[in-house]
C-alpha positions as CSV (number, residue, x, y, z in Angstrom):
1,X,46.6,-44.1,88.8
2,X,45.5,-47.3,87.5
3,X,43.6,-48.3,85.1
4,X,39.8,-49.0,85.6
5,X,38.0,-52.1,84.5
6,X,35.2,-49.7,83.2
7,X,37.8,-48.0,80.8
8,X,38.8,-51.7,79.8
9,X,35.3,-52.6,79.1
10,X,35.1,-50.0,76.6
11,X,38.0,-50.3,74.5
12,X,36.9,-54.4,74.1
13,X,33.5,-52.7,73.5
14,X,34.9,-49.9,70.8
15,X,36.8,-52.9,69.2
16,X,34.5,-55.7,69.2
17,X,34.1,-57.5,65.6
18,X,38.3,-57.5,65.4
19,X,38.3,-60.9,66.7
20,X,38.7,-62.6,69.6
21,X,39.4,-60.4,72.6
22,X,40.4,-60.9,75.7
23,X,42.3,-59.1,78.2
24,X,44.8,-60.0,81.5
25,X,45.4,-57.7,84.6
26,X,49.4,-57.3,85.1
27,X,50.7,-55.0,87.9
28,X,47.4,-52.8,87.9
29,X,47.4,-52.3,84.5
30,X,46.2,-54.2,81.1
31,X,47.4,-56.0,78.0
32,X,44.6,-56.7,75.4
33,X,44.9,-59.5,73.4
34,X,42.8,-60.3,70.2
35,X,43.0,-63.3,68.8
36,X,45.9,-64.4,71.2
37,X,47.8,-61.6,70.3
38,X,48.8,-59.3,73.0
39,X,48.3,-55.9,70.8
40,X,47.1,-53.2,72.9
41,X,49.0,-52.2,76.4
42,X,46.1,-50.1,79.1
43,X,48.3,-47.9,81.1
44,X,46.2,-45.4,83.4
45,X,43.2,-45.7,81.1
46,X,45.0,-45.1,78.1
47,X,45.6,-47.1,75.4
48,X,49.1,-47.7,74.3
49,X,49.5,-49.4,70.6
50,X,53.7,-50.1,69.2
51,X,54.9,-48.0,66.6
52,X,55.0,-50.4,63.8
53,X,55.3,-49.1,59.8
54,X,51.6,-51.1,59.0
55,X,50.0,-48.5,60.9
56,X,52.4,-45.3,60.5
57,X,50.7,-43.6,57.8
58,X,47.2,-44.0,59.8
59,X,48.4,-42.7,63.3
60,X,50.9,-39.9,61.7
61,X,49.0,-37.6,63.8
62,X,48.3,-39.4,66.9
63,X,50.1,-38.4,70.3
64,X,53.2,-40.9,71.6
65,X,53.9,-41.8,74.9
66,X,55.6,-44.4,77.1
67,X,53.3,-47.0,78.7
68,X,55.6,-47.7,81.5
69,X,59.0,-46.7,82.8
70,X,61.4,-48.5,80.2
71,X,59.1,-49.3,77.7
72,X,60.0,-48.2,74.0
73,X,57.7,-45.4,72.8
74,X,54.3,-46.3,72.0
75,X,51.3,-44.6,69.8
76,X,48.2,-43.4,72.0
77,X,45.4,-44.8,70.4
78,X,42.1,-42.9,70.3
79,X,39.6,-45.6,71.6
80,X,37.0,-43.2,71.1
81,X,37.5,-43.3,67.4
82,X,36.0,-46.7,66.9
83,X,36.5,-46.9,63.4
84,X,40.1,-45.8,63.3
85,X,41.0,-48.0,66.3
86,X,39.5,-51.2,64.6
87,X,41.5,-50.5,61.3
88,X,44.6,-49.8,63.2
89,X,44.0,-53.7,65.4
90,X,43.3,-55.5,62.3
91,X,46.5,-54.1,60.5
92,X,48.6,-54.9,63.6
93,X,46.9,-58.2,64.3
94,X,47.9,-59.1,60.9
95,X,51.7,-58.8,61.9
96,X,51.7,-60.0,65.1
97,X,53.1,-63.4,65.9
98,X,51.1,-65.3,68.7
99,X,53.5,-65.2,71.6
100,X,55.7,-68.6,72.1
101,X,54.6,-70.8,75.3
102,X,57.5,-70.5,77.4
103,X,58.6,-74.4,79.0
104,X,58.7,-74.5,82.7
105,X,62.1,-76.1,84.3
């Protein structure tokens, strides 16, 4: 199953005020960027977030999973938690480089 554009539509809705969001449609599924930083992976309307120490403490009691096969596991945010899942972006925004533009040969 892939994820709907209605369930993307809400997350930018639950996390508006974070910053700048935008978000790109890769193999049926979505990465969320805010403020050019690619920080929340939409996987069969669920929101994947990386397991990074700024936010351990916060999502100690959130479920895990694995976005896609291969991926490295992930915290399942709860979108529906607005306030939770805007603290959780601004803390990982905070350590997020802005992805490197890659040179074409």
């Amino acid at each position: 199953m892939s994820t709907s554009i209605d369930f993307i539509n809400y997350i930018c809705e639950q996390i508006n005020g974070v910053g700048e969001i935008r978000y790109i449609k890769m193999f049926g599924e979505y990465l969320i960027y805010v403020n050019e930083k690619p920080l929340i992976t939409v996987c069969d309307n669920m929101a994947f977030i990386k397991k990074l120490d700024v936010i351990s403490e916060l999502m100690k009691d959130a479920e895990v999973g694995f976005p896609y096969k291969g991926a490295k596991e992930h915290y399942i945010l709860d979108i529906d938690n607005r306030e939770l899942s805007k603290t959780v972006i601004e803390k990982v925004e905070k350590v997020t480089p802005i992805p490197k533009k890659k040179n074409k040969k």
